[in-house]
C-alpha positions as CSV (number, residue, x, y, z in Angstrom):
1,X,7.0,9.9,-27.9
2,X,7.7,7.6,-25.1
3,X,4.4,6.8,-22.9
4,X,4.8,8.5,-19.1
5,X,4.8,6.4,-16.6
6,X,2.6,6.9,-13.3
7,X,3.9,8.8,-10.7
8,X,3.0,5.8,-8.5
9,X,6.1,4.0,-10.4
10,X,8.6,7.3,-9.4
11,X,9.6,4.7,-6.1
12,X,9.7,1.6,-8.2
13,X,12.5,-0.4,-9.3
14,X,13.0,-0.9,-13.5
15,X,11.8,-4.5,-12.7
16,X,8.6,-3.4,-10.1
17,X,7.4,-0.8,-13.0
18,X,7.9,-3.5,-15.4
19,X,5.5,-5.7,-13.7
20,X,3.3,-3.4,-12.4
21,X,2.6,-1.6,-16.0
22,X,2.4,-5.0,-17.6
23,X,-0.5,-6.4,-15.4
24,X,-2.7,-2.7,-15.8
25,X,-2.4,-3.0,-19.3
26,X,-3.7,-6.1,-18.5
27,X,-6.4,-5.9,-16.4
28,X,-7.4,-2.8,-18.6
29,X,-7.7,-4.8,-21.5
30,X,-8.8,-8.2,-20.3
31,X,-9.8,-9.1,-16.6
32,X,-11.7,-5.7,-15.9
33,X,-14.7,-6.9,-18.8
34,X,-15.0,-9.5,-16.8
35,X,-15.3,-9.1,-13.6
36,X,-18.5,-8.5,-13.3
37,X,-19.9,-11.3,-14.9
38,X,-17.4,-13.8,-12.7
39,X,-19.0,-12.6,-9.5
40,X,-22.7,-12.6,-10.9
41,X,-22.2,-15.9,-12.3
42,X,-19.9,-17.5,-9.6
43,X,-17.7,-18.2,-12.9
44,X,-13.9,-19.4,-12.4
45,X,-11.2,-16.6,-14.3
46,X,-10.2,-19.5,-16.3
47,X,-9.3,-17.3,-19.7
48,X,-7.6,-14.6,-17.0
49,X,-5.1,-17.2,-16.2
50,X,-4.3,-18.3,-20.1
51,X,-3.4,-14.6,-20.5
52,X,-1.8,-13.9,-17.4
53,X,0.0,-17.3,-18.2
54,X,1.2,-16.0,-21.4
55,X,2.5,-12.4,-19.7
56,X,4.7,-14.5,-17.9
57,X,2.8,-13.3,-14.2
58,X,2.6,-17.1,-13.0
59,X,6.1,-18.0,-12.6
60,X,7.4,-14.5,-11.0
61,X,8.5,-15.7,-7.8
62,X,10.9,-18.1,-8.8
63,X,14.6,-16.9,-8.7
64,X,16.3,-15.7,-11.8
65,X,18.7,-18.5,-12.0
66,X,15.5,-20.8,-13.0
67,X,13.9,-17.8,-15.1
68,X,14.9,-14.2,-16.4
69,X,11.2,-13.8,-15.4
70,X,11.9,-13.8,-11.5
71,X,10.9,-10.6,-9.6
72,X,11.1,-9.7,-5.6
73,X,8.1,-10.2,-3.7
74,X,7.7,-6.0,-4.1
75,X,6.7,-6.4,-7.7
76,X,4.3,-9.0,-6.8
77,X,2.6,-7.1,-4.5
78,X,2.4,-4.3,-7.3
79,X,0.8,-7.0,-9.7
80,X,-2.0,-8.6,-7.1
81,X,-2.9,-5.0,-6.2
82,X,-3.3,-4.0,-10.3
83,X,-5.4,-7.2,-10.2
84,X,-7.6,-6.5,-7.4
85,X,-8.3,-3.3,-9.1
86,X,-9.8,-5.0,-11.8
87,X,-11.1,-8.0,-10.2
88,X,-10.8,-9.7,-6.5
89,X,-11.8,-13.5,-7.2
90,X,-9.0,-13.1,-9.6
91,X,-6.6,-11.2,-7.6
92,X,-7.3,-14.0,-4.8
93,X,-6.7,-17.0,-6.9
94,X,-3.4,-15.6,-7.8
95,X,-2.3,-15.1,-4.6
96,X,-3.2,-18.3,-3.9
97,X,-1.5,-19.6,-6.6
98,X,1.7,-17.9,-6.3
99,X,2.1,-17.9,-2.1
100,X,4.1,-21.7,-2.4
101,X,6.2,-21.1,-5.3
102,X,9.1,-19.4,-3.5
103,X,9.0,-22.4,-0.9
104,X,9.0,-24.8,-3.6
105,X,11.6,-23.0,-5.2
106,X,14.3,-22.9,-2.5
107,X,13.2,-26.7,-1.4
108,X,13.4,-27.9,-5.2
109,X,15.9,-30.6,-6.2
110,X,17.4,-30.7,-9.8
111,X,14.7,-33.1,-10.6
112,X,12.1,-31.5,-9.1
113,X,12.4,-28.3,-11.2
114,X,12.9,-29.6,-14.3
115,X,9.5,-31.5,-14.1
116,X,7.3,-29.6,-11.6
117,X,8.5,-25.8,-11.4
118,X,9.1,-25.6,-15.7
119,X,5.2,-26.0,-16.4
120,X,4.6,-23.3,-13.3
121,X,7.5,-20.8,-15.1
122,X,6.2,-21.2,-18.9
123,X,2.4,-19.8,-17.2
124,X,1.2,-23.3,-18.2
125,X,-0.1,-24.6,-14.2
126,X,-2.1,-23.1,-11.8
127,X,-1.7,-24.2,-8.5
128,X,-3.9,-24.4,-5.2
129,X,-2.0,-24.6,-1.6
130,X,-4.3,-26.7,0.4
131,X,-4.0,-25.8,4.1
132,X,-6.8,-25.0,6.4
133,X,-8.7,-28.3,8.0
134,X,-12.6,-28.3,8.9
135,X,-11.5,-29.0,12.5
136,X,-9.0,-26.2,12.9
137,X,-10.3,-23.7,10.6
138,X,-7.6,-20.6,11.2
139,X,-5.8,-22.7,13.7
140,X,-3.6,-23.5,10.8
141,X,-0.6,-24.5,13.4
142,X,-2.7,-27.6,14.4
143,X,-3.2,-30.0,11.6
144,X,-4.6,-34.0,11.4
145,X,-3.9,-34.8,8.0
146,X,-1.3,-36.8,7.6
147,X,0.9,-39.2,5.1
148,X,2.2,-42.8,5.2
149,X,5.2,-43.4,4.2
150,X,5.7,-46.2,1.5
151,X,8.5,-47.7,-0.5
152,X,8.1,-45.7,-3.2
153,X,6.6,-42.8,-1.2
154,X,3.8,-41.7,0.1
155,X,0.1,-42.4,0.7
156,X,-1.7,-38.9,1.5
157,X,-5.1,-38.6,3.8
158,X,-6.3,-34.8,4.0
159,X,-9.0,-33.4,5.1
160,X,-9.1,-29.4,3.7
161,X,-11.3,-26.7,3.4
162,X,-11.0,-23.4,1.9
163,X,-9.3,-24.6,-1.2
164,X,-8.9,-21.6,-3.3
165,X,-9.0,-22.5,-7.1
166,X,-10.4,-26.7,-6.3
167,X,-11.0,-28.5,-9.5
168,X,-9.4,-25.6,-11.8
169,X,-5.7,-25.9,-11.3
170,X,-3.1,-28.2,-12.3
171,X,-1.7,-29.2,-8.7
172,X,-2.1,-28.6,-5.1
173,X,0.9,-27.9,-2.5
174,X,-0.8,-29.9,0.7
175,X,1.0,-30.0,4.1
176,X,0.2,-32.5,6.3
177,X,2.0,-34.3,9.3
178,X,4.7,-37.2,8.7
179,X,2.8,-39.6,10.5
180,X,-0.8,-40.1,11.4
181,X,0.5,-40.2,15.7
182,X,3.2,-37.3,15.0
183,X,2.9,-33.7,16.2
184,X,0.6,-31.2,14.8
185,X,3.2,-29.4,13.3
186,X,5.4,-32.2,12.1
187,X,4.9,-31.5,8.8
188,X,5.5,-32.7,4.9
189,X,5.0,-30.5,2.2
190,X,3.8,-32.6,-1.1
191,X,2.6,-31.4,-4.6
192,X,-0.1,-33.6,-5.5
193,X,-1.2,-33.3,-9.2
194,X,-4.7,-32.7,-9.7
195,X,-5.2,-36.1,-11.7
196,X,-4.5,-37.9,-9.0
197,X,-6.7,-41.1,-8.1
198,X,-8.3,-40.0,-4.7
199,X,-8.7,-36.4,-5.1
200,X,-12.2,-35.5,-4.6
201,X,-13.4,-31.3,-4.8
202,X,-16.9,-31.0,-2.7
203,X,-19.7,-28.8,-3.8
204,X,-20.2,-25.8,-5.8
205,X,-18.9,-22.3,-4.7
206,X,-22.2,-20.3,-3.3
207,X,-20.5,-17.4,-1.2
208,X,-21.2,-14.0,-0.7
209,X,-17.7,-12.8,-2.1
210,X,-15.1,-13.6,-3.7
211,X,-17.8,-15.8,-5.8
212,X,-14.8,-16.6,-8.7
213,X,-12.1,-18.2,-6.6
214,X,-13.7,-22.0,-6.3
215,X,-12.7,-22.1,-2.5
216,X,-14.3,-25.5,-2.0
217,X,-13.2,-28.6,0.6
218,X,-10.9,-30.9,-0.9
219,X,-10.3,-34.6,0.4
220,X,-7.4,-36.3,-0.5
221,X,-8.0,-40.4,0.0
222,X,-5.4,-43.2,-0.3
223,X,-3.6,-40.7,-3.1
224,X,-0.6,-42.5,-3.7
225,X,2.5,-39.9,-4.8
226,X,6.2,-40.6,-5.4
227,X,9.2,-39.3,-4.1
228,X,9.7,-36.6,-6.1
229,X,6.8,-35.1,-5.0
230,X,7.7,-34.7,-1.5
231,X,9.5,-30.9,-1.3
232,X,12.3,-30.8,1.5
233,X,13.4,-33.3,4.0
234,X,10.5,-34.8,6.5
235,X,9.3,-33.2,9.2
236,X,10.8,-29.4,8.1
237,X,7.3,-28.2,6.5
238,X,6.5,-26.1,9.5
239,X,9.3,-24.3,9.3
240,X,9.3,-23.7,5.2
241,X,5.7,-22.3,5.9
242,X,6.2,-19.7,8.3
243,X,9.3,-18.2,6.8
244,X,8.3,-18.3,3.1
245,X,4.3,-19.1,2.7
246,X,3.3,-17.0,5.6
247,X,4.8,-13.8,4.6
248,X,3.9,-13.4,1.0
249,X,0.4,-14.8,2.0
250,X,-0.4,-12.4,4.5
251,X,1.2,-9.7,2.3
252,X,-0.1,-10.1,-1.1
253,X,-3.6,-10.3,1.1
254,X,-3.2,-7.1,2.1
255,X,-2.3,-6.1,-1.5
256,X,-5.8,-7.9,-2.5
257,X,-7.5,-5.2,0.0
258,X,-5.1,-2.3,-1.1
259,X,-6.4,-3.0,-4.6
260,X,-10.2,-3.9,-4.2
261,X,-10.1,-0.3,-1.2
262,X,-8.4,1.9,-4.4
263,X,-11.2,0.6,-6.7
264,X,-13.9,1.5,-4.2
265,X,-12.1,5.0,-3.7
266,X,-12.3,5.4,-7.3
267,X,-16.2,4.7,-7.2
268,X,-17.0,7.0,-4.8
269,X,-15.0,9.9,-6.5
270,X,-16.3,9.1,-9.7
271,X,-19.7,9.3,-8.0
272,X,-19.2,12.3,-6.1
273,X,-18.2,14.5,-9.2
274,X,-21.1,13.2,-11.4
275,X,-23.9,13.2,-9.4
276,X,-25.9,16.4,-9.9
277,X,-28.9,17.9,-7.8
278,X,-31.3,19.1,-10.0
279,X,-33.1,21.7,-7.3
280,X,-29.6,22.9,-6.9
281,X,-27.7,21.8,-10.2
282,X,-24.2,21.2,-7.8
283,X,-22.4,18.0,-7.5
284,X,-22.3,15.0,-4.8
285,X,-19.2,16.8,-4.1
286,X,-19.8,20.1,-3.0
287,X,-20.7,18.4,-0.1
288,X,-18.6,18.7,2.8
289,X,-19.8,16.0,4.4
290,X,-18.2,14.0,1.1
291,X,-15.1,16.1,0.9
292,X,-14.2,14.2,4.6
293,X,-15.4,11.0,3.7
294,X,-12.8,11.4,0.6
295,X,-9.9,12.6,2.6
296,X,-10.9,10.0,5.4
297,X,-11.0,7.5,2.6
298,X,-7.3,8.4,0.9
299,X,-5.9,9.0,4.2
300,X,-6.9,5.0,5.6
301,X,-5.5,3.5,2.3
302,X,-2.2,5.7,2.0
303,X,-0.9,4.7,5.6
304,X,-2.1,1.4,4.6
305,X,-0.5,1.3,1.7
306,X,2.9,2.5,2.7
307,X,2.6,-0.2,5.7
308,X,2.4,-2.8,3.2
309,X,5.5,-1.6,0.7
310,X,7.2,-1.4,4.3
311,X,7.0,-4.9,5.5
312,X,6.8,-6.6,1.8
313,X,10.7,-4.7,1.6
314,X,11.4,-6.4,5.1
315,X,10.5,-9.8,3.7
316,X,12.5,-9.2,0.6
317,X,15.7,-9.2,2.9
318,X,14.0,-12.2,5.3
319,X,13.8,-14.0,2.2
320,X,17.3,-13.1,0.9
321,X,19.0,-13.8,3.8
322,X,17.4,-17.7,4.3
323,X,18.2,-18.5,0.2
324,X,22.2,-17.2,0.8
325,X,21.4,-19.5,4.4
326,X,20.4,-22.2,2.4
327,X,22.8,-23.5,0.4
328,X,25.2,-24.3,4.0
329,X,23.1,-26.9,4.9
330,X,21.5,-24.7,8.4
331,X,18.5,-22.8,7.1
332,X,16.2,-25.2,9.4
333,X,17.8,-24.7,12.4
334,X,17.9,-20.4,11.6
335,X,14.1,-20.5,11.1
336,X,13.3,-21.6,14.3
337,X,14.9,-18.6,15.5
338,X,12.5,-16.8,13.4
339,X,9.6,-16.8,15.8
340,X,11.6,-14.5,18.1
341,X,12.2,-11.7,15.3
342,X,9.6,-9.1,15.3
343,X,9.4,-9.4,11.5
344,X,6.3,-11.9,12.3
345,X,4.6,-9.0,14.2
346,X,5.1,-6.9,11.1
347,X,3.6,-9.4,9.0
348,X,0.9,-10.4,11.1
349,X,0.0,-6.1,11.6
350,X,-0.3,-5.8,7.6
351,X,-2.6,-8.4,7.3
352,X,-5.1,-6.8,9.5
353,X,-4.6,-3.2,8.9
354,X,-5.7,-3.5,5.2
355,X,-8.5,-5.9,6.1
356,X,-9.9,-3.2,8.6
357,X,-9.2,-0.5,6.3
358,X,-11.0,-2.1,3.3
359,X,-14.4,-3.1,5.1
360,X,-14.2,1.2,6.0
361,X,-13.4,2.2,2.6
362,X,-16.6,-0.1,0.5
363,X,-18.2,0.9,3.5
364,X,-18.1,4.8,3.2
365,X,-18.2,4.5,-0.8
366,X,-21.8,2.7,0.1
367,X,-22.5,5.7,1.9
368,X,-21.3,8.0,-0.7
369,X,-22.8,6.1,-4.0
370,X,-26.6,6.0,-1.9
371,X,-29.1,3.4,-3.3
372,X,-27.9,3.4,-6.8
373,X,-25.1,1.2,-5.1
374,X,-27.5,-1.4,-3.5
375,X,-28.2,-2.8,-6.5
376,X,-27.2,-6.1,-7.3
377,X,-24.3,-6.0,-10.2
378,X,-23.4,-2.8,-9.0
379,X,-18.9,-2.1,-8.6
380,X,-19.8,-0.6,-5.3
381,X,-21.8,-3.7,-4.0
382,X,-19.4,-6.1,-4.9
383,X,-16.5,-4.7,-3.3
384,X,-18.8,-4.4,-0.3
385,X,-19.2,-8.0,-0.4
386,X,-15.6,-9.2,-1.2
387,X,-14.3,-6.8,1.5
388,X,-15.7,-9.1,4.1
389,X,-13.7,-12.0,3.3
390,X,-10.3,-10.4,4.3
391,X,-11.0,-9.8,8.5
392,X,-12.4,-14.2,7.7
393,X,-9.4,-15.4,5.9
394,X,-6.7,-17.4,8.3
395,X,-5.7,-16.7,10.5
396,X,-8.7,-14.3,11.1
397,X,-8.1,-11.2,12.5
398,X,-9.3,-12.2,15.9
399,X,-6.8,-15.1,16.0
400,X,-4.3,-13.1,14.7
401,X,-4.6,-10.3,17.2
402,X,-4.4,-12.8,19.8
403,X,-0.8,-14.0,18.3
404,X,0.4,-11.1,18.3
405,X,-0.7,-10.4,21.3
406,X,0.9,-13.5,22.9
407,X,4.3,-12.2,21.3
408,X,4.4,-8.6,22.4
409,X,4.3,-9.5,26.0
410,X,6.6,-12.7,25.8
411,X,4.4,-15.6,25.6
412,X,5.1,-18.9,23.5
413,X,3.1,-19.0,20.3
414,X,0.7,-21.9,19.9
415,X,2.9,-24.4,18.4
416,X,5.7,-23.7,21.5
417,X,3.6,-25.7,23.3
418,X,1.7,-28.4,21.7
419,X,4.1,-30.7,21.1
């Protein structure tokens, strides 16, 4: 008999359910034994990746006329939320990972994708996109690094922080500004291998959360690259990274919190249905104080949930619309239009919905899982502590509200007016 699929797939396309199913069996199998060890033991995912590399969930975004492998940026929402289930740090990394690809794709020369994108498609490189600065933190529109332009091509000097997956992957997608006197967001978009001469990863991770990721500062001295490396023409990075990186970014974070909320959910019913009162001899849940913190619970993460299918379809026809743009030699001069389309509200509303929702959800499953929950090693304690990270991430919610903010009633963005 054929297996039955979820009723959570009844909405999906063949190609979403493919994905989706894929990475549970997946996670089921594989990353869920090990979460808790990664976070305990601050311990990179590193045999996660080799499987996930052979499933063929690393090269995803690119477009099918690279690979047959290519899926919209709905299925990859499906997959980092199956992962986040599992396990965040690894869940994280990915999104990390896979947030530059479709820039890289649709910037990509002939060249380029032979030797750069094919290792990325086969599940055989991990990447790391290397943004945030120490002395701009979530002001990511206002960057000092910058690049010197040789005859060959290019000497890179970056500062960055925050570098999810720093001394475990194969490359790192940097952006920094043309020249070292340009405009903040003059930007150049290079892929730096990590064997590179100048590269040099800070530190050990030591966070509360997220403890698997290796987020750690990154300097890039004097690192000499060649002209392949540079993706797109100079000076159009800013651009590229608002219309492709910011989207799936801020989208497949939200996915993160869907996943590591769902998780928590699942906790807390477990909990409630187990948990028996021996004066009494009835369950946890035969308390209707629990019965509304469940329903409150489901409630936050459906309309979360159905926000974040929402915009990640909206960005599937952004995204469709700049690749058919593309090819005529305009798609530049279109996304500068882009800031006055209220897709960037969407996107920036998703991003702090699920955070807001998640730190409620681990929150209330604390509440309902009691002391056996404080313990360290405990699911319910870890998703406590990685739920924090989200509202942190760049921009942070507070910047991000404030974007917003400047955009619903009619006032230029940040970078409007630096220059």
């Amino acid at each position: 008999m054929p297996k039955k699929e979820s009723p959570n797939n009844l909405g999906l396309t063949t190609t979403q359910s493919k994905w989706k199913n894929l990475t549970s069996s997946l996670t089921s199998d594989i990353i869920k034994k090990t979460a808790k060890e990664i976070d305990l033991n601050h311990t990179f995912p590193t045999n996660n990746f080799k499987e996930m590399g052979k499933a063929g969930l690393l090269g995803i975004p690119i477009r099918k006329d690279i690979t047959s492998q290519a899926s919209d940026l709905t299925s990859i929402i499906h997959v980092i939320e199956e992962l986040a289930k599992a396990c965040t740090s690894t869940a994280q990394s990915y999104l990390m990972h896979i947030s530059a690809l479709p820039m890289l794709d649709i910037l990509a020369t002939d060249q380029q994708r032979e030797s750069l994108l094919t290792p990325i498609i086969e599940g055989h490189h991990l990447g790391s996109f290397a943004m945030s600065e120490p002395g701009t933190g979530s002001r990511w529109w206002h960057m000092e690094s910058y690049c010197k332009k040789t005859t060959s091509g290019h000497i890179i000097n970056a500062s960055k922080s925050f570098v999810t997956n720093a001394g475990q992957c194969q490359y790192y997608i940097v952006p920094v500004k043309t020249s070292q006197s340009a405009s903040p967001d003059d930007l150049n978009i290079f892929y730096i291998e990590s064997s590179t001469k100048g590269i040099n990863v800070k530190g050990r991770q030591n966070t509360m959360g997220l403890r698997g990721t290796s987020s750690l500062p990154v300097e890039f001295n004097q690192c000499r690259v060649s002209k392949i490396h540079q993706f797109g023409n100079t000076g159009e990075g800013f651009h590229f990274l608002m219309a492709y990186v910011l989207p799936i970014y801020q989208i497949g974070l939200s996915a993160v919190y869907l996943g590591v909320a769902e998780s928590a959910y699942q906790e807390a019913l477990h909990h409630s249905k187990t948990r028996i009162y021996s004066d009494t001899k009835k369950t946890l849940a035969d308390s209707e104080t629990i019965q509304r913190y469940i329903t409150e619970m489901r409630l936050k993460i459906d309309q979360t949930r159905e926000l974040v299918y929402k915009v990640s379809k909206m960005a599937n026809h952004v995204t469709n619309i700049l690749n058919e743009i593309a090819p005529l030699g305009i798609l530049n001069q279109t996304l500068t239009g882009l800031y006055n389309d209220d897709f960037l509200i969407y996107v920036g509303e998703v991003k702090i919905a699920s955070c807001e929702m998640v730190k409620f959800v681990t929150d209330t499953t604390m509440k309902i899982c009691g002391g056996s929950a404080y313990r360290t090693g405990h699911t319910s304690e870890r998703l406590l502590r990685d739920s924090f990270a989200g509202s942190l991430q760049g921009p942070n919610d507070d910047i991000l509200k404030t974007l917003l903010g400047k955009k619903l009633l009619g006032l230029p963005f940040p970078w409007e007016t630096q220059k």
